[in-house]
C-alpha positions in Angstrom: -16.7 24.2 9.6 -17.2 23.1 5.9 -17.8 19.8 5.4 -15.7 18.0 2.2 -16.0 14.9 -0.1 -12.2 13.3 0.9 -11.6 10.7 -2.6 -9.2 7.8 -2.6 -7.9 6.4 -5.7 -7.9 2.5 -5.3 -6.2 1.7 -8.6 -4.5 -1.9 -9.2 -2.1 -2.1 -12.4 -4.6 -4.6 -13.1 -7.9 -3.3 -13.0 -10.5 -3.8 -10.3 -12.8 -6.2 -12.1 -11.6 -9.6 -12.0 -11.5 -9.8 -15.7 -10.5 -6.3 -16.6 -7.3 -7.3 -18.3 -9.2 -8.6 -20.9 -11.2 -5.5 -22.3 -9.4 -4.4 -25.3 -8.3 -0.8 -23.9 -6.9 -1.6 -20.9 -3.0 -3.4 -21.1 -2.9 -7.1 -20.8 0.6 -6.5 -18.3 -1.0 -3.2 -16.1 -0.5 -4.8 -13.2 3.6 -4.7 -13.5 3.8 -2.1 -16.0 5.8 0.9 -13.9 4.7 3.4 -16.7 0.8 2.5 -16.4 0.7 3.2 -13.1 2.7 6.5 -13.5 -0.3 7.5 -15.3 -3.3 6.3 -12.9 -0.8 8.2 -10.2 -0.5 11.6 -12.1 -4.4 10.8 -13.1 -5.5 10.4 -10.0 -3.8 13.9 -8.6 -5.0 15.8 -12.1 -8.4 14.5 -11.0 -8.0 15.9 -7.3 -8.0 12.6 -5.3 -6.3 12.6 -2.0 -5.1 9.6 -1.9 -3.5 6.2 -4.2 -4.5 3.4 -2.4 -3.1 -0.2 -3.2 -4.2 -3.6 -1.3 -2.1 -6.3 -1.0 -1.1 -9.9 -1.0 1.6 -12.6 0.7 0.1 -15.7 -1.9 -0.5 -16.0 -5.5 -4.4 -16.0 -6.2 -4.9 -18.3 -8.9 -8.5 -17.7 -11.3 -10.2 -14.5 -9.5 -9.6 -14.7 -6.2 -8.8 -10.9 -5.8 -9.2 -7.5 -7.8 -7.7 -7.7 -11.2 -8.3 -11.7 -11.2 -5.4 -13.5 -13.4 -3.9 -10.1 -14.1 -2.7 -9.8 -10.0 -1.2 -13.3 -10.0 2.2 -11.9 -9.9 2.9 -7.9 -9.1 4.7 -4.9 -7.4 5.0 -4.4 -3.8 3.4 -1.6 -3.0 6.0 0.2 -0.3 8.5 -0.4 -3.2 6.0 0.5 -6.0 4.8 4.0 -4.2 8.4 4.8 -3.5 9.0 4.9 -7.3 5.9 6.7 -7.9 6.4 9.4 -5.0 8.7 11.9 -7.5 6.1 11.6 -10.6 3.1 13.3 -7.8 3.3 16.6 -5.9 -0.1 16.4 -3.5 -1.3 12.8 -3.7 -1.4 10.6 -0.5 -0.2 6.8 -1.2 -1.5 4.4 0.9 0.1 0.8 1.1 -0.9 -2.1 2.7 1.5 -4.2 4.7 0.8 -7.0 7.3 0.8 -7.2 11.2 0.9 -11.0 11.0 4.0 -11.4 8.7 5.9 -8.6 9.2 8.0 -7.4 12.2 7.2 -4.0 14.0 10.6 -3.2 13.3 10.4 -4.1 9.6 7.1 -2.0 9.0 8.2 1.1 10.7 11.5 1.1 8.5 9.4 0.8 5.3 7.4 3.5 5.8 9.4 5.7 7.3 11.5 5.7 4.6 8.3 6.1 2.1 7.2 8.9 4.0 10.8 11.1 3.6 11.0 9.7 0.2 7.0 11.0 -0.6 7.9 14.6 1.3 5.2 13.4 4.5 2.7 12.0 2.2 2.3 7.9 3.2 -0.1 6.1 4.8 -0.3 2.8 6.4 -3.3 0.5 5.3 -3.0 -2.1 8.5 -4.2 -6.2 6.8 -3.7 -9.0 9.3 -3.5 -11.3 5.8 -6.1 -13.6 5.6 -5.7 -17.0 3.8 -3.9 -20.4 4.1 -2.2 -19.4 1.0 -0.1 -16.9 2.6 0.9 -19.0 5.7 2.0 -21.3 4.0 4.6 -19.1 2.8 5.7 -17.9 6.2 6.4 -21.1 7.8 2.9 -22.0 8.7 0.8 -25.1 8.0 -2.4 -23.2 8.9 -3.4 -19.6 9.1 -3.5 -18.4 12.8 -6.9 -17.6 14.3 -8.7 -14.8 14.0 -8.6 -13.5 17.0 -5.3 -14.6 17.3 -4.1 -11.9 14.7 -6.2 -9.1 15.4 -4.2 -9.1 18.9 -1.1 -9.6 17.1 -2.1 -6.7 15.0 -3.2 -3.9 17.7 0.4 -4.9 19.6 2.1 -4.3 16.2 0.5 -1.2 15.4 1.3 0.4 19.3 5.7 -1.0 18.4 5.3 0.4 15.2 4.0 4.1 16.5 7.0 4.1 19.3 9.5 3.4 16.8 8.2 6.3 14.9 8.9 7.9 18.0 12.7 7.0 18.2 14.2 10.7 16.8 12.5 14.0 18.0 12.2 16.9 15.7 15.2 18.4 16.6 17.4 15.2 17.1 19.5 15.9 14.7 22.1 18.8 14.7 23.8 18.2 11.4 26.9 20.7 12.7 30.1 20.5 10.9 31.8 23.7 12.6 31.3 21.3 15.8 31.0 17.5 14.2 27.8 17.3 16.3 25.3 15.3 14.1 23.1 14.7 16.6 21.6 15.1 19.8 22.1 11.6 21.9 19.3 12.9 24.5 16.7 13.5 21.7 17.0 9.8 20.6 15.2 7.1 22.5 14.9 3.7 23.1 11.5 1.7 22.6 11.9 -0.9 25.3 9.1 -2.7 24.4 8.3 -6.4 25.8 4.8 -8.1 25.8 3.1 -11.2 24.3 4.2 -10.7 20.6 6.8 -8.5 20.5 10.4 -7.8 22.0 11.8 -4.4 20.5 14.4 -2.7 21.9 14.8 0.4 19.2 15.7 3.0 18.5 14.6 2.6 14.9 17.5 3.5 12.4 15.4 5.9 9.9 14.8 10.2 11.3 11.6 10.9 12.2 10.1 11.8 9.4 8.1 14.6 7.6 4.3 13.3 9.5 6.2 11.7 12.3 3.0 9.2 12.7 2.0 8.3 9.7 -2.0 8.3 8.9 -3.1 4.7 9.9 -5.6 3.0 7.4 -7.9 0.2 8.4 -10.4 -1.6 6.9 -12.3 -5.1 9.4 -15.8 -4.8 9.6 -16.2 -8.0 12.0 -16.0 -7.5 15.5 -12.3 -7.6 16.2 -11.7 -5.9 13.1 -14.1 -2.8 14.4 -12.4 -2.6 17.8 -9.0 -2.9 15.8 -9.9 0.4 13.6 -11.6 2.3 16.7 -8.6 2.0 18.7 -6.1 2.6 16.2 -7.4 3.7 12.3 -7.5 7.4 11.5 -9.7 6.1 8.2 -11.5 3.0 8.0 -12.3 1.6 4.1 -15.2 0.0 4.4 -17.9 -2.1 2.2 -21.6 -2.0 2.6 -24.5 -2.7 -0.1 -27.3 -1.1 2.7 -27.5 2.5 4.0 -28.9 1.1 7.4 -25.5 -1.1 7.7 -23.2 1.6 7.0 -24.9 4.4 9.3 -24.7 1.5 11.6 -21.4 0.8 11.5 -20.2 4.7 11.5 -22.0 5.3 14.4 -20.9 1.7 16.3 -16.6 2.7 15.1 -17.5 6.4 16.8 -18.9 5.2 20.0 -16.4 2.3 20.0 -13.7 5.4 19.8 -15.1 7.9 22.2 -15.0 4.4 24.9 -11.7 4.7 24.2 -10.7 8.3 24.8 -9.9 9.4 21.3 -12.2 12.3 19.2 -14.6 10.3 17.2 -13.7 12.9 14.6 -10.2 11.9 14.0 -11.8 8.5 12.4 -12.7 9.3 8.6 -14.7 6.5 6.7 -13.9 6.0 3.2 -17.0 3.9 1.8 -15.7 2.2 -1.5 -17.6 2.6 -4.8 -17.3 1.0 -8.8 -18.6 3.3 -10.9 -19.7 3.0 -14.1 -19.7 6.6 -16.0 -21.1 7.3 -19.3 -22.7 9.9 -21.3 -26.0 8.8 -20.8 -27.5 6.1 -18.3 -27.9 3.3 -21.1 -23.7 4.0 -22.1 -23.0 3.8 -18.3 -24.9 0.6 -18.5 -23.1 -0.7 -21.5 -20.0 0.0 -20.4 -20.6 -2.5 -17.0 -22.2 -4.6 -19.5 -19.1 -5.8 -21.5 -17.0 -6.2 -18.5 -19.5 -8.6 -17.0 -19.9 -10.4 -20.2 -16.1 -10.8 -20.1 -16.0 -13.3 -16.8 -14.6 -16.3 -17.4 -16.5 -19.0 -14.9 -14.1 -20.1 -13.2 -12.8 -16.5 -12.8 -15.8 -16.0 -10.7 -16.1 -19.1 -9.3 -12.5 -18.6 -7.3 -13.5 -14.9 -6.6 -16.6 -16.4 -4.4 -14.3 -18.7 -3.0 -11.5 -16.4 -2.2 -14.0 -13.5 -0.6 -16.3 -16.3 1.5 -13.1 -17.5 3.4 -11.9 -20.4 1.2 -13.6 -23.2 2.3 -16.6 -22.9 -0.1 -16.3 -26.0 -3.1 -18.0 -25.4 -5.8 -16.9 -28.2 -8.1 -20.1 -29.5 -9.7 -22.3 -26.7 -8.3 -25.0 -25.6 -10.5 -24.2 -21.8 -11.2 -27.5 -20.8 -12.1 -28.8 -22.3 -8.7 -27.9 -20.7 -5.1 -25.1 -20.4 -3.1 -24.8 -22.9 -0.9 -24.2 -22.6 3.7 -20.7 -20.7 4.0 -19.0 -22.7 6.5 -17.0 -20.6 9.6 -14.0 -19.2 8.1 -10.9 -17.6 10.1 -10.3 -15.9 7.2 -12.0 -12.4 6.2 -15.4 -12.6 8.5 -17.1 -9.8 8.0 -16.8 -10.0 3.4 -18.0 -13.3 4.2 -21.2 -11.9 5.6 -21.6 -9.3 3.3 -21.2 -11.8 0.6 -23.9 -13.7 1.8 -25.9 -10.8 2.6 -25.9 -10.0 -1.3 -26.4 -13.1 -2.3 -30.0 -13.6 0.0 -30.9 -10.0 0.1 -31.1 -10.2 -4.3 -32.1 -14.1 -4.4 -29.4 -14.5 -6.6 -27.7 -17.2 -8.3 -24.1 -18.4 -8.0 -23.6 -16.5 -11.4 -25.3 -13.5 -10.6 -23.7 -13.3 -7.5 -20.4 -13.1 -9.1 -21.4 -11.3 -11.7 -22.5 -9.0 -9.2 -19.4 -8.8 -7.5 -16.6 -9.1 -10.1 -16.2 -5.3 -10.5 -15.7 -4.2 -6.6 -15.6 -7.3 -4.4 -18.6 -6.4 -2.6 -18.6 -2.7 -2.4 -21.6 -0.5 -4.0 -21.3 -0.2 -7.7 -22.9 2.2 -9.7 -23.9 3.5 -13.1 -24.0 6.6 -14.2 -24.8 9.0 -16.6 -22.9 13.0 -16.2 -26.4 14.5 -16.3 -27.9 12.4 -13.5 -27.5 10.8 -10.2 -26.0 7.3 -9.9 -28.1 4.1 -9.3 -27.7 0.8 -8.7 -25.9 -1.5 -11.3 -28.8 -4.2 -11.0 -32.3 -4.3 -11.7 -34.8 -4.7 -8.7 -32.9 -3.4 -6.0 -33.8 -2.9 -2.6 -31.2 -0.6 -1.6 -29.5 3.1 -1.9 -25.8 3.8 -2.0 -24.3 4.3 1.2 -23.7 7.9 2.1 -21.6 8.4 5.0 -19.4 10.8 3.8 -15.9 9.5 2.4 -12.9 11.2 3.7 -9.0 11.5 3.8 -6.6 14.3 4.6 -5.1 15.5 1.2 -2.0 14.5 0.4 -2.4 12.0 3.3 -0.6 14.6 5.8 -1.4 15.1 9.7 -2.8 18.5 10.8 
């Protein structure tokens, strides 16, 4: 069997960099401009990806605190943003990102359902368990709910969410105007389902559609978040700055799925990567260059914040000295780790560290030039890009 690079497109309005609103090409308003992302979508499939990928949010992130910075304060939901987009594609996958811990089973499977017949079988669901106090504050919560807590929540949601799929076989409905028969009442089933989180009765009130399951999409690296993905993900996006790490975690999410009883092959891992592309090296390097040098400090001072969990104050830190103990967070474990991880692994400063991480949030970034192969956007480095091999069905579809 041939072996293929799978590419996925992860393209906020935007831009990734926290600051990228500001370079003079790129629109101030990207991130709710319709027609811009018409054209990264139609770029993307011209360029071959497989798949549009969009993360999401349930807070406003003031300063930096995601991709895109200032520019993603306020912008599209991304079921209701790829819906729009689906006619303006013919092959590309979109991926959207809804949440098990603020969203209904019932709710979610509805959404995509209706993305999927809209997008002619080409949706996929990226599965977030939202992380922040932000965001439950704006679902009738003090406090965010542990960890744990919502990585249950989440494996529960994802199980409702692939029985209501289930509600309409293939053949449910007959459509029959010579008889009036529009459907088959035995082909249409009830979910019945009743456990700790979740009381669903079904069936769900959108026809199966064109993938009947849509392609699941996961991306924890801590320990819930890896048993999460194992038991549920059919591609896991993932962040590592080390080879060893990510050959350790591919092999740790197959094991973890053949303990479960599914193929170890139906798991594709999707390692992100920034790059930087140029000419030659030195224009690759310029090109990171001015976007760095466009970081506002306390841009990067709330992006550390935001990706070590939230509790991290760095009021009156010195940014040219280190970053300080991370405190437990039951926010996003495992970026916290890696955050610190590149922080000790490079010695660097608070700056540097968010310099370092401005343009991909802790995923590898590169520079390079169309003659030669990428390296590392840093000087001294220790480490090698990642290259577990990044994959995706095209256009998203089962089979």
């Amino acid at each position: 069997m041939t072996r293929k690079i799978r590419l996925g497109a992860f393209l906020p309005g935007g831009g990734q960099h926290i600051d990228a609103w500001r370079h003079p090409d790129s629109p101030a308003d990207g991130a709710t401009s319709f027609d811009f992302h018409v054209r990264l979508a139609q770029g993307a499939e011209r360029g071959l990806f497989d798949a549009y990928f969009l993360a999401d949010g349930l807070a406003v992130a003031f300063g930096g605190g995601v991709e895109g910075g200032n520019a993603k304060v306020a912008g599209f939901e991304p079921v209701t943003l790829f819906s729009a987009l689906a006619p303006f594609t013919k092959h590309l996958g979109v991926i959207a990102t809804a949440s098990t811990t603020y969203e209904e089973p019932y709710n979610t499977a509805r959404k995509f359902a209706s993305l999927d017949l809209i997008s002619g079988g080409r949706a996929g669901w990226n599965v977030v368990t939202t992380a922040t106090e932000a965001a439950a504050q704006n679902f009738n919560l003090d406090a965010q709910h542990p960890h744990a807590w919502r990585y249950r929540r989440a494996g529960e949601h994802v199980d409702v969410v692939k029985k209501l799929w289930d509600s309409f076989e293939d053949d449910a409905f007959l459509r029959d105007k010579d008889t009036g028969r529009f459907f088959d009442p035995d082909k249409v089933h009830d979910t019945g389902h009743r456990s700790d989180h979740f009381r669903v009765k079904g069936p769900l009130n959108v026809p199966r559609s064109a993938q009947g399951h849509l392609v699941i999409v996961q991306a924890g690296q801590s320990e819930d978040g890896r048993g999460l993905g194992a038991a549920t993900a059919e591609v896991i996006f993932t962040a590592h700055q080390r080879l060893d790490t990510a050959q350790d975690f591919y092999r740790d999410i197959k094991a973890r799925a053949r303990g479960l009883g599914r193929d170890p092959a139906h798991i594709l891992m999707m390692p992100g990567v920034s790059p930087f592309v140029g000419r030659t090296e030195s224009e690759a390097r310029e090109k990171y260059d001015r976007l760095t040098g466009l970081i506002l400090e306390e841009d990067g001072i709330a992006l550390i914040r935001g990706l070590t969990g939230g509790t991290l104050d760095l009021t009156g830190a010195d940014l040219d000295g280190p970053l300080p103990p991370l405190e437990e967070t039951e926010g996003m474990k495992s970026r916290q780790a890696l955050i610190r991880q590149i922080a000790d692994d490079n010695a660097f400063t608070i700056r540097q560290l968010y310099q370092r991480i401005a343009s991909a949030r802790g995923h590898f970034t590169v520079s390079a030039a169309l003659d030669r192969s990428p390296t590392p956007c840093r000087s001294g480095s220790r480490t090698r890009a990642p290259t577990v091999s990044t994959s995706c069905r095209r256009g998203c579809r089962r089979g």
